[in-house]
N, C-alpha and C positions, 0 to 999 in steps of 0.2 A: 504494500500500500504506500503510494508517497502521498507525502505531509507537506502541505502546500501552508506559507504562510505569508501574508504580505502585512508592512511594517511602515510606519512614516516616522523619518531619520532627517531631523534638521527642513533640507529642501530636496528632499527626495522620498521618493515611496521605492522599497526597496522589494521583490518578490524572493522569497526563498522556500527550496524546493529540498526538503530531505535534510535540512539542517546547513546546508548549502547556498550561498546568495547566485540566483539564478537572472535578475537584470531588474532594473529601476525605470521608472517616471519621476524627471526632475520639476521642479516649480518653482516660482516666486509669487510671494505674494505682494497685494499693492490695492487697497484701498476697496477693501469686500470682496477680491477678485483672488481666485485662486490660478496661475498663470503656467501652464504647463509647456514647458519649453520643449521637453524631450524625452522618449524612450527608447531604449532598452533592452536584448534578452539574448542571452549567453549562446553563443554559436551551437553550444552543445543542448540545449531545451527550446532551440526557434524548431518550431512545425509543431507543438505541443498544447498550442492554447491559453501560454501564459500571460501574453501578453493583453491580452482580454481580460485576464481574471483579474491583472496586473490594477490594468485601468478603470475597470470596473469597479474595484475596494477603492484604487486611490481617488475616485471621483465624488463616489457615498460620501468618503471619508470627508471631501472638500465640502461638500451641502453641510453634511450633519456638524461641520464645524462655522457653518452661514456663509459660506464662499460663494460667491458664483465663478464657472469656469470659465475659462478664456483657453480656447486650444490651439495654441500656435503649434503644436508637433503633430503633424502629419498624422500620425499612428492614434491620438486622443481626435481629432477631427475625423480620421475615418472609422473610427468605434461610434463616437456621434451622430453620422451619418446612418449607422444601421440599427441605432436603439434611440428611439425618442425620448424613452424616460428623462432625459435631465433637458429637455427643449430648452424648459420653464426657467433653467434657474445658470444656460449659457449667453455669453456673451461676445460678438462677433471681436473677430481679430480685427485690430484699427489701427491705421498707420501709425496714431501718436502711443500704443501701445510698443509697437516695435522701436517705435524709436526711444521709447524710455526705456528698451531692454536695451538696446544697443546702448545703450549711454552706461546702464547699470552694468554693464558687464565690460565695459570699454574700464571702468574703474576700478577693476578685480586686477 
C-alpha cells in the first residue's frame, strides 16, 4: 500500500509518497490571494496521479485558509480547467500580478 501525504512547508506544498518527498506546488502569497507559481513531480512518480492529488490538497488547503487562487503554473491552470469546484473563489492571472512577481523575485 503506499502512503500518500501532502504537507504545506513555508511557500511550498510538498507531496510525499512512502515517506519519500515525491515533488511540490510553490506559492506566494499577497493580499487574500494564494499565488501558485509552480509544480513539480519527481521523474520517478510522473504518470502516477500525483500531481493532481498534489494540487488538489494544496488548493482546499489555500480556501480553507480564505485565499483565493491565482494560477500562474501551467499544471494549477490546467487542473482548473477540468474541475470547476474552486471557479468561485479563482482569480485571473493579471499583468500587474506578474509583474509584482517578477519584481518579488528579481529581489531574492
Amino acid at each position: 500500500m503506499t502512503d500518500i501525504d501532502v504537507q504545506r512547508k513555508d511557500d511550498r506544498y510538498e507531496i510525499w509518497v512512502d515517506g519519500k518527498i515525491a515533488g511540490l506546488a510553490a506559492y506566494v502569497d499577497r493580499d487574500g490571494q494564494r499565488i501558485f507559481t509552480h509544480t513539480e513531480i519527481s521523474r520517478s512518480h510522473r504518470g502516477e496521479g500525483l500531481s493532481t492529488v498534489l494540487i488538489e490538497r494544496a488548493l482546499a488547503d489555500a480556501v480553507a485558509a480564505g485565499k483565493r487562487i491565482v494560477p500562474v503554473c501551467p499544471a494549477v491552470l490546467a487542473y482548473l480547467g477540468k474541475h470547476d469546484g474552486f471557479a468561485d473563489v479563482t482569480d485571473p492571472v493579471t499583468d500587474e500580478t506578474l509583474d509584482w512577481l517578477e519584481t518579488k523575485f528579481e529581489k531574492r
